[in-house]
C-alpha positions as CSV (number, residue, x, y, z in Angstrom):
1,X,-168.6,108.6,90.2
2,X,-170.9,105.9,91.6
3,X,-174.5,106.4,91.2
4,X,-177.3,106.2,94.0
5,X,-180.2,103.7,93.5
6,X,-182.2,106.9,93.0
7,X,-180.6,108.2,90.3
8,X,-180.4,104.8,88.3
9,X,-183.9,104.4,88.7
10,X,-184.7,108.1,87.6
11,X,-182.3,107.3,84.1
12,X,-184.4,104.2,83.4
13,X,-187.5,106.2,84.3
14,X,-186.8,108.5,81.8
15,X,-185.1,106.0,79.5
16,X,-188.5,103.7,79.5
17,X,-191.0,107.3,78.5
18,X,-188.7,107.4,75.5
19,X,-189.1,103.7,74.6
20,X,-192.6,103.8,75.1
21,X,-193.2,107.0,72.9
22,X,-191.2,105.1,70.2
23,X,-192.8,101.9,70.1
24,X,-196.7,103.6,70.3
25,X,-197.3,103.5,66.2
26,X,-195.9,99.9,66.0
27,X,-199.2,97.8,65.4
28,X,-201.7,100.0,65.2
29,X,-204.3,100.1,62.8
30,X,-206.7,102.9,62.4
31,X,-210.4,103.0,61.6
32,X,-210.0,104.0,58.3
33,X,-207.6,101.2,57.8
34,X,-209.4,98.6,59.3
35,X,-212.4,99.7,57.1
36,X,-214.6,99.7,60.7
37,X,-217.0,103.0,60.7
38,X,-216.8,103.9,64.3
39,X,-219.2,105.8,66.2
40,X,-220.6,108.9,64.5
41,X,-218.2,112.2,65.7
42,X,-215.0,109.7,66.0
43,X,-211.8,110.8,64.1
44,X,-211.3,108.4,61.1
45,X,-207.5,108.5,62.3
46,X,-208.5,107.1,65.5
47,X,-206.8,103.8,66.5
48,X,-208.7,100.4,66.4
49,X,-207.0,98.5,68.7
50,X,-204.2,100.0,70.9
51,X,-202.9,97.1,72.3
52,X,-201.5,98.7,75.3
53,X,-200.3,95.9,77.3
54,X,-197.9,94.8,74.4
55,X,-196.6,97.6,74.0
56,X,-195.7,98.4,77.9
57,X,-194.0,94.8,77.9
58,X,-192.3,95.2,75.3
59,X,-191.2,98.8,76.1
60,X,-190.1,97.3,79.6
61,X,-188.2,95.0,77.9
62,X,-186.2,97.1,75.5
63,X,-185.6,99.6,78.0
64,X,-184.2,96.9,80.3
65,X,-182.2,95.7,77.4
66,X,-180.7,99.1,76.9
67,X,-180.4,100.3,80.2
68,X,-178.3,96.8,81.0
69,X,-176.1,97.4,77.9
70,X,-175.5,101.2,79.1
71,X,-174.3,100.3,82.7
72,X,-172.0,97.3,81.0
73,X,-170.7,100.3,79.1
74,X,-170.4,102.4,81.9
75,X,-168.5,100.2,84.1
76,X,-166.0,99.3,81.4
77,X,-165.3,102.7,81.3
78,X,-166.1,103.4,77.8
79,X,-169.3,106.1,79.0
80,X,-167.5,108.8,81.3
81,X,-167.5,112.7,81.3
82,X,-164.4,112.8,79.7
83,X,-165.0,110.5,76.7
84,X,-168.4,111.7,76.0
85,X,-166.9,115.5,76.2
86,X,-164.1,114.7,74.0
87,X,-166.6,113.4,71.1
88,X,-169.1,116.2,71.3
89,X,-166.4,118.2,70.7
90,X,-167.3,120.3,74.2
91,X,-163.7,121.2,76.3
92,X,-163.4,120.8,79.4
């Protein structure tokens, strides 16, 4: 089964949301940490620095990462329907 430019883009779409989501508490420091007061009414959980642009980077480049290793192990056949089926333990 070959897939569409669409539908690789759609995987690493949905592939780089997860990255991102798990590379968001890496770094960050809150204001309670940090020993910075804030302005009056702000949570004390509330992040210092988010440091945003790091972490898109780097959450571009793990996803790339992942994404490449993925289609190397598509195309050597290793991730198919059948495989994947067979060690979930679902019949087909």
């Amino acid at each position: 089964m070959a897939y569409s430019i669409s539908t690789a883009f759609a995987i690493y779409f949905v592939l780089w949301w997860v990255v991102l989501f798990a590379t968001l508490p890496f770094g960050v420091r809150n204001q309670a940490e940090s020993g910075e007061a804030g302005a009056p009414g702000n949570d004390p959980g509330a992040p210092v620095k988010a440091l945003m642009l790091r972490k898109v980077l780097w959450t571009t480049l793990i996803s790339a990462l992942i994404y490449g290793l993925a289609m190397l192990a598509y195309k050597a056949g290793y991730l198919n329907i059948e495989r994947l089926t067979k060690l979930m333990g679902i019949p087909l």
